[in-house]
C-alpha positions in Angstrom: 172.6 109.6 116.0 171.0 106.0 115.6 170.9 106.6 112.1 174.5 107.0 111.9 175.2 103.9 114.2 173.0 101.5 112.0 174.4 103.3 109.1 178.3 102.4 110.3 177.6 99.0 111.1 175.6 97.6 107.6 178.8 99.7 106.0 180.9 97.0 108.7 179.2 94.4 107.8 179.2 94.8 104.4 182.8 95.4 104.3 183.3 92.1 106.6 181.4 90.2 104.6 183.2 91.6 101.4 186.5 89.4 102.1 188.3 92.2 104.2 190.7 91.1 106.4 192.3 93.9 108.5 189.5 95.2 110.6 188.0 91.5 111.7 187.8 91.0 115.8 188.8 87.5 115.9 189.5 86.2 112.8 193.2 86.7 112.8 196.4 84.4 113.6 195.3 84.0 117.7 191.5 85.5 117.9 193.1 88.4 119.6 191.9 91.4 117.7 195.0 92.0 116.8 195.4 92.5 112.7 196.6 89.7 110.5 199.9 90.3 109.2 199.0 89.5 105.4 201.9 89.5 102.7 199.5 90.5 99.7 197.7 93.8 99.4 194.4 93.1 100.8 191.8 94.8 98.8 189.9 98.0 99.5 186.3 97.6 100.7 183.9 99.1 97.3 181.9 102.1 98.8 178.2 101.5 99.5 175.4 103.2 98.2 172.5 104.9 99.6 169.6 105.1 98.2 168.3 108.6 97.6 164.8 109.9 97.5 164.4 112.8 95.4 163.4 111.2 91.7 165.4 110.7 89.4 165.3 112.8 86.0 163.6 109.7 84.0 161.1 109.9 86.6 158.0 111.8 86.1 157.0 113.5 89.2 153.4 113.3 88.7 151.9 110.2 87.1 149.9 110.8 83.8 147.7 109.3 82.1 147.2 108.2 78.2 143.4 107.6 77.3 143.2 105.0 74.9 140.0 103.6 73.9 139.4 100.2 74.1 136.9 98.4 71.9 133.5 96.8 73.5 133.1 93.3 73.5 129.6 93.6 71.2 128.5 89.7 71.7 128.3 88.8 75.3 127.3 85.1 74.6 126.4 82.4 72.0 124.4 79.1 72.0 123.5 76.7 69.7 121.8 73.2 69.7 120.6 70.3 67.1 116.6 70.0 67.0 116.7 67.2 64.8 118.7 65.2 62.1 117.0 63.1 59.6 117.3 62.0 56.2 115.6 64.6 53.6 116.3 66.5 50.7 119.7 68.4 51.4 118.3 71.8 51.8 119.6 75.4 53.6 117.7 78.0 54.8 117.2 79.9 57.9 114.8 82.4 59.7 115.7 85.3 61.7 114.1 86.6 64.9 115.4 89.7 66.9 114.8 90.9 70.4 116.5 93.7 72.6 120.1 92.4 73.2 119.3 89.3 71.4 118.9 87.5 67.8 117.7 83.6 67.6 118.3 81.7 64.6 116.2 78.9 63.2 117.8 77.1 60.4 118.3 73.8 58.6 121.8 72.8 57.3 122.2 70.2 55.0 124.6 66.8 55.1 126.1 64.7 53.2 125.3 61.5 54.8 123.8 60.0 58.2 126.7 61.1 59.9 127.4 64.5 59.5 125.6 67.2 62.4 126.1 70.5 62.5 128.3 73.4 64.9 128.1 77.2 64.9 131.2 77.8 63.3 131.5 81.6 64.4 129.3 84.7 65.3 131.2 88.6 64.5 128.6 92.1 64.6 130.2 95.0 63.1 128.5 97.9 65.4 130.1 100.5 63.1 128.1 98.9 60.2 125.3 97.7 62.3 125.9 93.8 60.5 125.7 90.8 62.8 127.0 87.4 61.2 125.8 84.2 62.0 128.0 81.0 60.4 126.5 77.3 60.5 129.0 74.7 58.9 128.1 70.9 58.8 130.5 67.9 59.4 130.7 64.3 59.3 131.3 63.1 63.1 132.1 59.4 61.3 135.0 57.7 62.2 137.3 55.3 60.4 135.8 52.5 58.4 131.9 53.7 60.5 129.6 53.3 58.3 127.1 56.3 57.6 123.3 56.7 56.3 123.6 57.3 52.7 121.1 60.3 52.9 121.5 63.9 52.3 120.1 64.7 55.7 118.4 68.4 57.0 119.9 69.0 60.3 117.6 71.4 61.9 119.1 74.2 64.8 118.4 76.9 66.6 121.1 79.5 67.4 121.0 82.3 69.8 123.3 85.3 70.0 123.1 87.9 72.9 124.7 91.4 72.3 125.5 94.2 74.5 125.2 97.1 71.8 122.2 98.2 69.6 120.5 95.8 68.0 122.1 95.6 64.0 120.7 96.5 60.7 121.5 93.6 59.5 121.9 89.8 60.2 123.0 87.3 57.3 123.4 83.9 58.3 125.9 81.7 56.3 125.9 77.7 55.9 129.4 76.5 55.1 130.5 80.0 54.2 127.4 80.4 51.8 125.2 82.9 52.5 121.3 81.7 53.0 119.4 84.1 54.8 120.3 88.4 55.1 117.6 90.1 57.1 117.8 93.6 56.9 115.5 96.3 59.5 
C-alpha cells in the first residue's frame, strides 16, 4: 500500500511540476483549492514511466566472455649511459653480453665533431623470431653559432636491456640504422 502512495505522489508531483494547472491546492485565483477557471485547454499531464526489471531482449541474461589474447610486453626496461667521449678515429663497433632476463651492450659510436654524444635510439625483440634489436644513433648537442671540436670523436656506452621472455637467438646492434654487431647463440 506504501508503494502505491509513493507511487501516486512522484506521478503528482511530476504532473505539478509539468505546468498542470487544474489539480494545484493553492495556486489558483484566491489560494482556495478551488480550480482556476482557465480559457485555453490546459494540457494533459504525459504518462510516467516505470522502470521494469525483467531484461530487455538486447540484454544478455548471462554475461560472456570473449578471450582475446593480448601480447606480452617482452622488454621490461632499458638504460643506457656515455663512458666517455673523446677525439679518435671515428669508429663503430660493439660487443654483446647476455644473462637470464638481460643483455648489456658495450659499444663505441662515432661523431662528427666535439659536440655530438650519443642516445639509444630504440630497443624491439621479436620473441616469435627469438631477435632482440639494439639501436645507437649519434647527434650533435651544438647550438647555434657554438663552436665544436673538429674531431671525429668515439663516444663510448654501455647499454642494458632487461626482458621478461626467453633469452633471443639473436641480438644485432645498429649505429645510425647501420648494422655493427649481430650475435647469434
Amino acid at each position: 500500500m506504501k508503494r502505491r502512495t509513493v507511487i501516486a505522489s512522484a506521478a503528482a508531483l511530476a504532473g505539478g511540476l509539468s505546468g498542470c494547472t487544474g489539480l494545484d491546492g493553492g495556486a489558483g485565483d484566491g489560494g482556495d483549492g478551488s480550480p482556476s477557471p482557465s480559457t485555453s485547454p490546459s494540457p494533459s499531464p504525459s504518462p510516467t514511466r516505470v522502470p521494469t526489471e525483467s531484461p530487455t531482449p538486447t540484454q544478455p541474461s548471462t554475461p560472456t566472455r570473449t578471450a582475446t589474447p593480448t601480447p606480452a610486453r617482452a622488454i621490461t626496461g632499458t638504460s643506457f649511459e656515455i663512458v666517455e667521449n673523446t677525439c679518435g678515429t671515428g669508429r663503430d663497433e660493439a660487443t654483446v653480453e647476455r644473462g637470464s632476463g638481460r643483455v648489456t651492450v658495450r659499444g663505441t659510436v662515432s661523431g662528427r665533431n666535439g659536440c655530438f654524444t650519443a642516445e639509444l635510439a630504440s630497443t624491439a625483440y621479436d620473441t616469435d623470431a627469438g631477435e632482440l634489436t639494439v639501436a645507437v644513433r649519434s647527434f650533435s648537442e651544438a647550438g647555434a653559432g657554438e663552436g665544436c671540436t673538429q674531431c671525429l670523436v668515439d663516444i663510448d656506452y654501455r647499454a642494458e636491456v632487461t626482458y621478461d621472455a626467453p633469452d633471443p637467438e639473436t641480438v644485432t646492434v645498429l649505429h645510425n640504422g647501420e648494422p655493427v654487431s649481430t650475435t647469434e647463440d
